[in-house]
VMD Tcl script that draws the C-alpha trace (Angstrom):
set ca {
  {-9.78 -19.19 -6.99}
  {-6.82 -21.72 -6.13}
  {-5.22 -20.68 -9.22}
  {-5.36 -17.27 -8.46}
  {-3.53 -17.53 -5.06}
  {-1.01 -19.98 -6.96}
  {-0.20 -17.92 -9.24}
  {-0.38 -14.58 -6.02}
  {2.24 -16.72 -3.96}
  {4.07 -17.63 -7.07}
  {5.77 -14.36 -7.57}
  {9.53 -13.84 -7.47}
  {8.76 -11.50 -4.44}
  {7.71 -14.03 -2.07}
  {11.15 -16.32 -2.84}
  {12.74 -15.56 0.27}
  {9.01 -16.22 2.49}
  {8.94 -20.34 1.01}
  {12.92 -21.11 1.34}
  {12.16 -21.96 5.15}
  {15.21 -19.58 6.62}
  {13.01 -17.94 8.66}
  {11.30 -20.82 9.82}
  {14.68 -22.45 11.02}
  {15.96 -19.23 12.62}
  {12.54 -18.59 14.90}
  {12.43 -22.36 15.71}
  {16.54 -21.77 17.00}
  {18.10 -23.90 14.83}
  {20.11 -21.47 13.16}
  {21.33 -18.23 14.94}
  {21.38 -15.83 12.16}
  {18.59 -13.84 11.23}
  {17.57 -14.06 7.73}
  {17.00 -10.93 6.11}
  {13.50 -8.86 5.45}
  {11.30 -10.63 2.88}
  {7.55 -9.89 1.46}
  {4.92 -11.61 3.00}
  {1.55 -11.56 1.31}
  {-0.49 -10.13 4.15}
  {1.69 -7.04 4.16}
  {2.22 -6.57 -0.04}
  {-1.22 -7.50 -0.53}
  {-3.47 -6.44 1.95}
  {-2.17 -3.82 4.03}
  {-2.97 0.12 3.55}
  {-5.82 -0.80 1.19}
  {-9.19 -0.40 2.90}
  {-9.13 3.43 1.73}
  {-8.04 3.38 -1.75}
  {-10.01 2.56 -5.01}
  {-8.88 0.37 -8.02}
  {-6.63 1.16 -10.69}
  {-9.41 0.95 -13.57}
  {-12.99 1.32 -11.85}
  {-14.64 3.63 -9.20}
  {-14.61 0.44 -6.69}
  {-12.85 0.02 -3.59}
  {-9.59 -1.72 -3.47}
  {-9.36 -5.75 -2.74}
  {-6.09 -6.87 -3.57}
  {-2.50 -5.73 -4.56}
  {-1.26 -8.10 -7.23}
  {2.36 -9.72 -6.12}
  {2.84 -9.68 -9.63}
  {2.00 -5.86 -11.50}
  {1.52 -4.06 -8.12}
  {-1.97 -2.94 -9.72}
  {-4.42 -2.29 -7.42}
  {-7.42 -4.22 -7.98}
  {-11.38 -4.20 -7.03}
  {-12.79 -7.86 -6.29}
  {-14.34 -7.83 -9.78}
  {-11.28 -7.01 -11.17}
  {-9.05 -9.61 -9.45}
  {-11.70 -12.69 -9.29}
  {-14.33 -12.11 -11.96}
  {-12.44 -10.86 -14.71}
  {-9.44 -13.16 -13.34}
  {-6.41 -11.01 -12.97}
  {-3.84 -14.33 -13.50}
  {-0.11 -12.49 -14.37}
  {2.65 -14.56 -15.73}
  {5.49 -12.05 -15.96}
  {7.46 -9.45 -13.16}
  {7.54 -5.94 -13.13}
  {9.22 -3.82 -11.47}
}
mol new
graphics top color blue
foreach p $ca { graphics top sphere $p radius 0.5 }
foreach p [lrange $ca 0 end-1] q [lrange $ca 1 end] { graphics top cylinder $p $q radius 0.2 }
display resetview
């Protein structure tokens, strides 16, 4: 499972969430606002309760960061949806 969410929060989307900008700017150390960035709530998880996977009659767990598939829990952690290379 730890793998898995590496290799989720590991994709060249989610650059811009781990540099820290945003961290600095909401904390008021720096005064300009970085600009909008992926987070993996909203990529992952959000508008997904009513849809079904990709490749099976099952209802939707995930949107991988990496393929933008979406995937049913067996799909994702079972059969261990790991991706190693963006598309757009």
């Amino acid at each position: 499972m730890h793998s898995l969410i590496h290799n989720q929060l590991s994709a060249p989307r989610y650059k811009e969430l781990f540099n820290n900008k945003y961290t600095w700017f909401r904390c008021g150390y720096i005064s300009s606002r970085p600009e909008h960035f992926d987070n993996p709530v909203d990529f992952s998880f959000n508008q997904i309760e009513t849809m079904y996977c990709s490749n099976c009659p099952q209802v939707v767990a995930v949107k991988c960061s990496w393929c933008k598939s979406h995937l049913c829990f067996i799909l994702f952690f079972e059969n261990f949806h790991y991706y190693n290379k963006y598309i757009e």
